[in-house]
N, C-alpha and C positions, 0 to 999 in steps of 0.2 A: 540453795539446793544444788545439790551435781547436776549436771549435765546430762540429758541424755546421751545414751550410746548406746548402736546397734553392734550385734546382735542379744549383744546383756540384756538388755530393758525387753524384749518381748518375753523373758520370760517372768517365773513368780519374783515377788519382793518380801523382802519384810517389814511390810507395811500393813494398817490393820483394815483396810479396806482394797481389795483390787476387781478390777473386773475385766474380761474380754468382750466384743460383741462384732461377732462375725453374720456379713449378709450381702446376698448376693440373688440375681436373674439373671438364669441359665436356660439360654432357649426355651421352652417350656413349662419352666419351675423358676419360684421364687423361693428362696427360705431364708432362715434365719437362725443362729445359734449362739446362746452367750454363757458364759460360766462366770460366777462370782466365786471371790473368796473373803469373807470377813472372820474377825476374830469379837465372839462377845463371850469373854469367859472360857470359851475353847472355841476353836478351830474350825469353819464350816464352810463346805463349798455346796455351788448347786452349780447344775447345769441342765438348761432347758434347750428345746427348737423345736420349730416348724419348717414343713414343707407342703410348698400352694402348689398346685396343678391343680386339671378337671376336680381332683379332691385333694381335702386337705387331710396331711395327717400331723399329730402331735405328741410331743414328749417331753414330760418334765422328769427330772431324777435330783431329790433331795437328801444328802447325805451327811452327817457327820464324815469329817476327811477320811479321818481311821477305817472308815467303813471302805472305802474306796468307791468311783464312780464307775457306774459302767460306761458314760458318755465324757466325753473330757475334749475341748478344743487344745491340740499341740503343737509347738513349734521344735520342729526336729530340719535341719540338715536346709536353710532356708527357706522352708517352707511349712504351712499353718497345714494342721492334717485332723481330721474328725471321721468319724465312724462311727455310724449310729446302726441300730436293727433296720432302719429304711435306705438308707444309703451311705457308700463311702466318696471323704472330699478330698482335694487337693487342692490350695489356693497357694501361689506363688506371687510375692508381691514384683508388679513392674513399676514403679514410683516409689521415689524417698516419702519415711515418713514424717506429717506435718504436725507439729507440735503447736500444740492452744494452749495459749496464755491463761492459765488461769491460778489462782491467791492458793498456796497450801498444800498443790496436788502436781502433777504430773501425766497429761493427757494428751496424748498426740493419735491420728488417725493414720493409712494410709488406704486411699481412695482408689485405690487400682492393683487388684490382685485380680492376675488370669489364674481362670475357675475350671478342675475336672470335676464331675460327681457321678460316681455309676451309682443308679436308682435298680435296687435290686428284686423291687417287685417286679419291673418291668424288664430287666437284664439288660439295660440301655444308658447310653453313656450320654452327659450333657455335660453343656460349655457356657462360658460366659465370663463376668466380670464380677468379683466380691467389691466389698469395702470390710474396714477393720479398725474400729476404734478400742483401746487399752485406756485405763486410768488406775493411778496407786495415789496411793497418801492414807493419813491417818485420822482422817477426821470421818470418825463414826455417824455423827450426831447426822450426817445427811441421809443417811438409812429411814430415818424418823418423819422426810420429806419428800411430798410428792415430787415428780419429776414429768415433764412432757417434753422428749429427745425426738427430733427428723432428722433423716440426713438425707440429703437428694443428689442425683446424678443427672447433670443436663447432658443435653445430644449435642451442643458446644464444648464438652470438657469442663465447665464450672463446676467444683462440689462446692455443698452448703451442710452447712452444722449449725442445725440452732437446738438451744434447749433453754428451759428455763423451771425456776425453782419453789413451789408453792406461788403459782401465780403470778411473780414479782418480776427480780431481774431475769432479764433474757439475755444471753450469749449466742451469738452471732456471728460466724465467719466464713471465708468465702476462699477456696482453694484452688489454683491452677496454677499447674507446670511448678509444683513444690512450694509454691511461692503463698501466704498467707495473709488476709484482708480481715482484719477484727472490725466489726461494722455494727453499726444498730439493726433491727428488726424487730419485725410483729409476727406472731404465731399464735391462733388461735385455732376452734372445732375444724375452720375449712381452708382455711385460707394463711400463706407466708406470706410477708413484705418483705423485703433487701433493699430499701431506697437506693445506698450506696451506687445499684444494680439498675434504678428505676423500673422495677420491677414487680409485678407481686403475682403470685404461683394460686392456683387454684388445686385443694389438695382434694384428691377421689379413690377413695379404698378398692380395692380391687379384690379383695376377700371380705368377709366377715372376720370382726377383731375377737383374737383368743386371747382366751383370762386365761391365766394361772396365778399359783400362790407358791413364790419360794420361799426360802428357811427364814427370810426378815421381815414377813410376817405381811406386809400389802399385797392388795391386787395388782397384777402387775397385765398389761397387754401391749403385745404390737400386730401390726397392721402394716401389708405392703402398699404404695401409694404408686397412683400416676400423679404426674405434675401436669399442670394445664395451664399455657398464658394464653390468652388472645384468642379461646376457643380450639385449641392445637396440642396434643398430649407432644411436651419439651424432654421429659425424662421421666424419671421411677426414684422412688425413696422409700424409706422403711421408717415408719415409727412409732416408737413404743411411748408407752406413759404408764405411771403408775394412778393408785385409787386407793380414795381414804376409808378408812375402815380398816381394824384387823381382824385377823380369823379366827 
């Protein structure tokens, strides 16, 4: 497979499966925003998010591409930029991104993007830290499979990525200072393990988890997290999962 390269690879491929998933805690908001694009017989994107404060608000928009979006995550001029009806974003990445090894595909993060967002109900400007993970390839067939994806940010600088695929195998890695650790773990309802780390994180939602349903057909929800070792909130993470059933 090529190689990645910046700045080609943040944008689309022609590949039959890609996705964004942009999220970040900004002083007093958390949110979240991701856009898929797959091809089943024609051409389709969705783009959904949320944003937590005192109250949450939500947005999904499902389209045929032809249709055009009205929400869309972009990268223009080094920088990720979205604009929804509740606020406009700016995330500028300051760290290289970290590429995960994995069979087929093409998937790399980068865990530190300084964050603008003026929330336009309130006319007030917020700051803070994203994260940013991309994936392309062409294996559709994972559309069909549930998925449970965290990624957590520690108050040490550690990020973590774990997800794993209809219950089974788990991927697991561990990123600092560009630098990447592919490791075992456990991830279940409450709780991560990273032995590598001696460590295991206690996970506590911080919202109530929003359902939606985009264009391939599962329920789909995420959920902002604190992390907890040793009785002590360590960091924040976000994570989504999918649910069986279609609609």
């Amino acid at each position: 497979m090529q190689e990645l390269e910046f700045p080609r690879d943040h944008y689309t491929h022609d590949s039959r499966l890609e996705w964004w998933y942009l999220w970040g805690k900004l002083d007093s908001v958390s949110y979240h925003c991701a856009t898929f694009r797959f091809r089943l017989g024609q051409t389709y994107r969705t783009t959904h998010w949320s944003l937590h404060s005192k109250e949450s608000e939500y947005f999904e928009d499902t389209k045929n591409e032809m249709d055009g979006l009205k929400t869309e995550l972009l990268y223009i001029n080094n920088r990720f930029t979205l604009s929804t009806e509740e606020f406009d974003l700016v995330a500028i990445p300051n760290s290289k991104p970290v590429e995960h090894k994995v069979e087929g595909r093409r998937y790399y993060s980068i865990p530190h993007l300084s964050t603008t967002m003026f929330l336009k109900r309130e006319n007030r400007w917020v700051e803070g830290e994203s994260w940013l993970d991309h994936e392309f390839g062409d294996d559709i067939s994972r559309l069909e499979k549930n998925w449970d994806w965290l990624s957590m940010k520690l108050d040490n600088g550690v990020c973590i990525t774990m997800y794993k695929l209809e219950e089974k195998d788990i991927y697991c890695s561990v990123a600092l200072n560009s630098k990447l650790l592919i490791t075992n773990g456990s991830l279940d309802n409450l709780f991560a393990c990273v032995p590598e780390l001696g460590m295991s994180f206690e996970l506590v939602p911080t919202t109530e988890e929003r359902v939606f349903h985009p264009k391939f057909g599962k329920k789909y929800s995420e959920q902002p997290q604190e992390i907890w070792h040793k009785g002590e909130v360590i960091g924040y993470g976000m994570r989504e999962r999918t649910h069986s059933g279609r609609n």
